[in-house]
C-alpha positions as CSV (number, residue, x, y, z in Angstrom):
1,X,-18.0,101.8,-59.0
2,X,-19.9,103.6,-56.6
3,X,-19.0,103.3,-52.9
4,X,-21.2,102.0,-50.1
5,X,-20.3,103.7,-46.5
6,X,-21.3,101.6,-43.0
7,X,-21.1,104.7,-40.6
8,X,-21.4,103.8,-36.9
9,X,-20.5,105.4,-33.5
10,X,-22.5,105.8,-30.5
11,X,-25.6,107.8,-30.5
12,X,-25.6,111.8,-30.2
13,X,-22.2,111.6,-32.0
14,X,-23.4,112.7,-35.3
15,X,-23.9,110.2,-37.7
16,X,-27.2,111.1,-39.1
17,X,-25.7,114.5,-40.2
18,X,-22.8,113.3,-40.9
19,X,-24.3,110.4,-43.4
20,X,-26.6,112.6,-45.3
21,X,-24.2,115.2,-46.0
22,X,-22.1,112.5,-47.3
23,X,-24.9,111.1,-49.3
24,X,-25.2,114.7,-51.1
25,X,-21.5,114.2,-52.2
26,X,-22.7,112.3,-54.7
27,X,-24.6,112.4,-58.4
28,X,-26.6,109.2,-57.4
29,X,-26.7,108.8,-53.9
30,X,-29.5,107.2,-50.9
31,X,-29.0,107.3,-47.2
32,X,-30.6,104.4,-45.0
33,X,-30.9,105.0,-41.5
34,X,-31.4,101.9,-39.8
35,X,-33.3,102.8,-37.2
36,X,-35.9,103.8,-39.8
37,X,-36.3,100.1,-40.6
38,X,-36.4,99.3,-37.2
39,X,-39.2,101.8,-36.5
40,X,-41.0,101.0,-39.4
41,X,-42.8,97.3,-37.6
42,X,-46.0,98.5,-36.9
43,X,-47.0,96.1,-34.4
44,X,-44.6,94.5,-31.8
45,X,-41.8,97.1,-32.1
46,X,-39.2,96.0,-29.2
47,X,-36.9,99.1,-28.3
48,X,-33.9,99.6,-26.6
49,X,-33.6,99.7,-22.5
50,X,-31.2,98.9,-19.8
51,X,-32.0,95.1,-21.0
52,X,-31.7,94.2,-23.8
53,X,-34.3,91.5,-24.8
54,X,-33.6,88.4,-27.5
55,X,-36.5,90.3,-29.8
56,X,-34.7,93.6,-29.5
57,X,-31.2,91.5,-31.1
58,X,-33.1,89.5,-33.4
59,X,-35.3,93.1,-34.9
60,X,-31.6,94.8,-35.2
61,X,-30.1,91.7,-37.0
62,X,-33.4,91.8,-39.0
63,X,-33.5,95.8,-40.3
64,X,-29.1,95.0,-40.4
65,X,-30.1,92.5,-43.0
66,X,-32.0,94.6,-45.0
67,X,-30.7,97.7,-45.4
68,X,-27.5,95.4,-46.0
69,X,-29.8,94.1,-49.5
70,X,-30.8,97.5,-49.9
71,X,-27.4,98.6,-50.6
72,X,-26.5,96.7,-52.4
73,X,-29.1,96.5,-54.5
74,X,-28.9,100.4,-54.6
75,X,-25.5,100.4,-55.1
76,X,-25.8,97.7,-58.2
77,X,-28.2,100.6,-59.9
78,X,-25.5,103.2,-60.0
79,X,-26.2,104.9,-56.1
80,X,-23.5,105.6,-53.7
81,X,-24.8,104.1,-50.5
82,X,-24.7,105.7,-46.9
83,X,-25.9,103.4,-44.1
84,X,-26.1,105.1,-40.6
85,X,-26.4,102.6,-37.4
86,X,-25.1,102.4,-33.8
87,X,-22.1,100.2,-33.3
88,X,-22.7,97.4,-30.9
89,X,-20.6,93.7,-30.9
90,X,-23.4,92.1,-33.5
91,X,-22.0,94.1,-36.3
92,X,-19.8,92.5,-37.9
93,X,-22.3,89.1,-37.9
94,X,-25.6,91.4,-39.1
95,X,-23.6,93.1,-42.2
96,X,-22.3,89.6,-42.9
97,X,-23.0,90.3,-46.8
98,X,-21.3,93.5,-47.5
99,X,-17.9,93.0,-45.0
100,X,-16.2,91.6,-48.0
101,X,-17.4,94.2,-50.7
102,X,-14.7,95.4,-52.3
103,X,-16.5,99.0,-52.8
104,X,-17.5,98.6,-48.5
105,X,-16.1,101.8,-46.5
106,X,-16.4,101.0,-43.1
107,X,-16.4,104.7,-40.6
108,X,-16.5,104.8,-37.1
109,X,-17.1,108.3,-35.6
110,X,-15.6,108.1,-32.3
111,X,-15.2,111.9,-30.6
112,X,-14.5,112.1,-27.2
113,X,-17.4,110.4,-24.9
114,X,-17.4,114.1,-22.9
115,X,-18.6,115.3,-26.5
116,X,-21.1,113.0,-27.1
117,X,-22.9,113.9,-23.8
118,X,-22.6,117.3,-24.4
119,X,-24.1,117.2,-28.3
120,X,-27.0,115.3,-26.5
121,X,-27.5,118.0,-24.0
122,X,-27.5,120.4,-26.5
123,X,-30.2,118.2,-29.0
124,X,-32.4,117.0,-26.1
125,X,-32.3,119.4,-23.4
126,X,-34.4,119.0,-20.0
127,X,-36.1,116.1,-22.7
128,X,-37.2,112.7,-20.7
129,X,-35.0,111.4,-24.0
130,X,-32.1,113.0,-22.7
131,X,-30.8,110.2,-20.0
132,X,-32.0,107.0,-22.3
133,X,-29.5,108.8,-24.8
134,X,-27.0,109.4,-22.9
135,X,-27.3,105.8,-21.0
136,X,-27.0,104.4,-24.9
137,X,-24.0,106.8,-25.9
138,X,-22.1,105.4,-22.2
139,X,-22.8,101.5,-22.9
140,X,-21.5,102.1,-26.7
141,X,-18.2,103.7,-25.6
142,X,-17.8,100.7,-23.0
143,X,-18.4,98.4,-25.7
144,X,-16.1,100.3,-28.6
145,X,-13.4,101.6,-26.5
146,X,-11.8,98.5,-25.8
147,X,-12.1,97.3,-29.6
148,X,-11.7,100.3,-31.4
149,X,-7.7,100.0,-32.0
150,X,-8.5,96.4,-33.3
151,X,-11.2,97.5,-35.8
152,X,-9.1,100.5,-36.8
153,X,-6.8,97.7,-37.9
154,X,-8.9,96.0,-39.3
155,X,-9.9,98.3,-41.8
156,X,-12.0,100.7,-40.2
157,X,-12.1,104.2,-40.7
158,X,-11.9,105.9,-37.1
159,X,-12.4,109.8,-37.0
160,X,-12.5,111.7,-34.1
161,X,-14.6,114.1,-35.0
162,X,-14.5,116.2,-31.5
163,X,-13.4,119.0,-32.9
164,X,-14.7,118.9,-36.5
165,X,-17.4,120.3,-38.3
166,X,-19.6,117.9,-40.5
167,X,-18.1,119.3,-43.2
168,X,-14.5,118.8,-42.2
169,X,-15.7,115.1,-41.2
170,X,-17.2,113.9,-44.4
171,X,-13.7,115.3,-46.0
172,X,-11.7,113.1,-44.3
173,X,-14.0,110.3,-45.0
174,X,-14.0,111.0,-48.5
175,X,-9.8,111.5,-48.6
176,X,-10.0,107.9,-47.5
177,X,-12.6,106.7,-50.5
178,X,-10.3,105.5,-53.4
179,X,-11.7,107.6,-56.3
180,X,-14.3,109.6,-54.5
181,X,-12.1,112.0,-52.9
């Protein structure tokens, strides 16, 4: 059966990269960004800040939801199944209906926070973007560095992927995909 990845981390840390050249690992394959949900309400669109409003967490939980159908529907038609999102503590309660798949690979890219920065730098240069990223990649470290041991055990796949290339990444995620690798 063919597999269906949740790959998360903080953003600037790679996971768009990272997911589609996992994706192309594949015969049958589709990657879902979330964000590309998200971004897809035409009218009313509530993004990200130093707050975080009640309609930015209920829009998340909403394009969670539906990319969590989408794979499995996907995934039910013979696709292998790459989802790319931002960890924050909702997770676990948005992807409610694929936790307990038993095809469900659950990867957390986690390099070093320095890294993160510095892979924003180099993608958004002297951009205004540049400090709203790197504001999101400091408040998901504070939120997944406390946790990550716990989730590790839990199941989850945690690479460091300071050091790696994307193509060194996706072969440690696949050495960890029963049949895949």
């Amino acid at each position: 059966m063919n597999p269906i990845y949740i790959l998360v981390g903080a953003p600037a840390v790679g996971k768009s990269t990272t997911a589609r050249f996992l994706a192309t690992r594949f015969p049958k394959s589709i990657y879902i960004p979330v964000d590309d949900i998200r971004h897809m309400v035409v009218s009313g669109l509530a993004l990200p800040g130093t707050h975080w409003s009640d309609e930015l967490t209920r829009q998340i939980s909403l394009a969670r939801t539906s990319v969590a159908h989408m794979a499995l529907a996907y995934q039910q038609a013979g696709y292998a199944v790459v989802l790319d999102d931002f960890w924050d503590a909702n997770h676990d309660s948005d992807y409610q209906t694929l936790l307990d798949h038993p095809h469900l690979h659950r990867v957390i890219l986690y390099p070093e926070q320095e890294e993160a920065h510095r892979r924003n730098l180099k993608r958004s240069g002297d951009s205004p973007d540049r400090t709203y990223i790197d504001e999101g990649i400091r408040l998901v470290y504070q939120m997944l560095n406390p946790v990550v041991a716990q989730l590790a055990g839990a199941g989850w796949q945690v690479v460091d992927s300071t050091h790696m290339s994307v193509e060194t990444v996706v072969k440690t995620v696949m050495e960890h995909t029963p049949a895949a690798g």
